[in-house]
C-alpha positions in Angstrom: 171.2 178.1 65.1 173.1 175.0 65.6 176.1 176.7 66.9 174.0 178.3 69.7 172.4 175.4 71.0 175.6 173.8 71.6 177.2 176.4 73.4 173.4 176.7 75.6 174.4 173.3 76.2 178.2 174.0 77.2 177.1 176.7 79.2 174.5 174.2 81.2 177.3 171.8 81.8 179.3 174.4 82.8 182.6 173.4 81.3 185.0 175.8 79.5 188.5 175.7 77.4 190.3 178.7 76.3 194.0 179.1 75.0 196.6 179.4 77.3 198.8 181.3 74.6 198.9 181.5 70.7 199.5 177.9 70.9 196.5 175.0 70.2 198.5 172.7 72.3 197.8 174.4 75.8 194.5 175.2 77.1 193.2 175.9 80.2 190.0 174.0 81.0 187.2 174.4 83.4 184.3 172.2 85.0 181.8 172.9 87.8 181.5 170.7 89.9 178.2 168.1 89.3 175.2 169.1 91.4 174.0 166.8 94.8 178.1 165.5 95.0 180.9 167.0 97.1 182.1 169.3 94.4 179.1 170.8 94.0 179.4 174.8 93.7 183.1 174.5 93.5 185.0 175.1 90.0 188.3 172.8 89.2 191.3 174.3 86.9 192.5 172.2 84.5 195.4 171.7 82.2 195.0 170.4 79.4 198.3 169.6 76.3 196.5 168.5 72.9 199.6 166.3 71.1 200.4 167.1 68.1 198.5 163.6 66.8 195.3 165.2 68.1 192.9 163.6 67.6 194.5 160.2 67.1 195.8 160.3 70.6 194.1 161.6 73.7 195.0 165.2 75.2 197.1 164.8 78.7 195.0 166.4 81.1 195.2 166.7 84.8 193.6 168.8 87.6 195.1 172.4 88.6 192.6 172.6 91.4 193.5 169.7 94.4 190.4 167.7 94.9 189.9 164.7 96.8 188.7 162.0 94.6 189.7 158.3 94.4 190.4 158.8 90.4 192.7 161.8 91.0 195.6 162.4 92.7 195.4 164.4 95.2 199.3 165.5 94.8 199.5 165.8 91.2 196.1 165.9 89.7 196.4 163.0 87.7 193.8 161.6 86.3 192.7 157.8 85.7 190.2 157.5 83.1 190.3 155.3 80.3 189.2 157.8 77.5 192.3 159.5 78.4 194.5 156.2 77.7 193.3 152.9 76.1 189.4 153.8 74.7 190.0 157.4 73.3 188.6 157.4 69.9 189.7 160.1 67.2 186.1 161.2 67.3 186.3 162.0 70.5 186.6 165.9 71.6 187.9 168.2 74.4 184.3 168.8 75.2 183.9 165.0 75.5 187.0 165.2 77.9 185.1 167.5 80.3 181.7 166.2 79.7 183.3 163.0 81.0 185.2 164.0 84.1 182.4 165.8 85.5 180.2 162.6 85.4 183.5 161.2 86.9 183.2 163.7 90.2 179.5 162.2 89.7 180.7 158.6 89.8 183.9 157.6 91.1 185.4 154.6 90.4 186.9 153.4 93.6 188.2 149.8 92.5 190.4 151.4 89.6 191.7 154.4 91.9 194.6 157.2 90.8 194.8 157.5 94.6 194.9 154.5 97.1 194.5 156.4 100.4 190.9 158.4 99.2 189.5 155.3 97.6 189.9 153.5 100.5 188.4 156.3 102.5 185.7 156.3 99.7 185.2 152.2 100.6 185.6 152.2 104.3 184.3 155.7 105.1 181.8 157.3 102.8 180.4 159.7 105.0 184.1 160.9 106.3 184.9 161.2 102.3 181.8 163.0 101.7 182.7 165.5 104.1 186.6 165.5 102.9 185.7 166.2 99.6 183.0 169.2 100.4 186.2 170.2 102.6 188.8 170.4 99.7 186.3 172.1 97.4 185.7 174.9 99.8 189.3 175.2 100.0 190.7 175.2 96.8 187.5 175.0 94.4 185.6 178.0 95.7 182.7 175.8 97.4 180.5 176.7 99.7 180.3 174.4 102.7 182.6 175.6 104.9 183.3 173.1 107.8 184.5 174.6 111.0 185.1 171.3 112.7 187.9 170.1 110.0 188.9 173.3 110.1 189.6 173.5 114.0 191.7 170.4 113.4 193.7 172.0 110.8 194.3 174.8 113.3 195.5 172.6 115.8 198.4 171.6 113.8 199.2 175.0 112.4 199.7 175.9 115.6 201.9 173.4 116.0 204.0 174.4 113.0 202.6 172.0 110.8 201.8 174.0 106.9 198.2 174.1 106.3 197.7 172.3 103.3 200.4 169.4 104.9 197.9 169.6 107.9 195.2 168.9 105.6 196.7 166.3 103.4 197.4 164.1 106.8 194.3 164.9 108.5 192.4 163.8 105.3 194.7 160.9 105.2 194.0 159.7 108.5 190.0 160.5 108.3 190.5 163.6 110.4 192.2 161.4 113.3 194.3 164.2 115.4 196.2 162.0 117.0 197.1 159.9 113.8 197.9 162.7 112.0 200.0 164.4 114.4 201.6 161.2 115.1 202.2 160.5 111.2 203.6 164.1 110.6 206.1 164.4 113.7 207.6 160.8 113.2 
């Protein structure tokens, strides 16, 4: 009975893990994005290397799915959270791990950012972020708001040459600025 309940409960949260290969050490997780935040509706990969010293030292984790978050990178997926470094406890568990980064998508933590250029988006610009952030989940998460005005933009600078996701990246940058972006990209 107790076995069910927890998995009820995984299956609330929406988070997943399953093996990569034969190997323990590489997994592929999965979270849903928190409901009433950006992400919401979207689902983020992630990849996830247990260390041999499991569980006396945190798995390496980092998002597979680009999202735009001030505690992720939004080039590499790294991730700043401190149960991932200096307050991971050997008690701690991989469902822990994703229990805790979705209530990171719920509350960022802009003043101990991963990435500089969306926290201070986050800080300056909250509504612009807000709508970044729907943005890059619709893209790349699956999420359902799409936004044809961001997406015009993009367009504009395709048709200029420009890839889309570099489009993206400096539009997002730039808080969705054309002329910044263009002038950022052809410099």
């Amino acid at each position: 009975m107790q076995i069910v309940a927890i998995f009820t409960h995984v299956a609330k949260c929406a988070i997943k893990v399953e093996l990569v290969n034969d190997s323990f050490t590489e997994l592929k997780g999965e979270i849903a994005g928190p409901p009433d935040t950006p992400y919401e509706g979207g689902n983020f990969v992630l990849e996830i290397k247990v260390p041999e010293t499991y569980p006396f030292n945190p798995p390496k984790v980092r998002f597979i799915t680009k999202i735009w978050h001030p505690n992720i990178s939004s080039v590499t997926g790294a991730i700043c959270l401190d149960i991932l470094k200096d307050q991971w406890a050997a008690a701690m568990t991989l469902r822990t791990v994703l229990l805790s980064l979705q209530a990171l998508l719920s509350a960022a933590e802009p003043d101990d950012p991963q990435d500089a250029v969306v926290a201070r988006q986050y800080k300056e610009h909250p509504e612009m972020f807000r709508q970044t952030a729907k943005h890059w989940t619709y893209v790349y998460a699956g999420g359902p708001a799409k936004m044809p005005d961001l997406d015009d933009k993009i367009r504009r600078l395709t048709d200029m040459g420009i890839e889309e996701h570099n489009a993206r990246v400096a539009l997002s940058s730039y808080n969705w600025d054309l002329e910044r972006a263009t002038e950022q990209l052809f410099s």
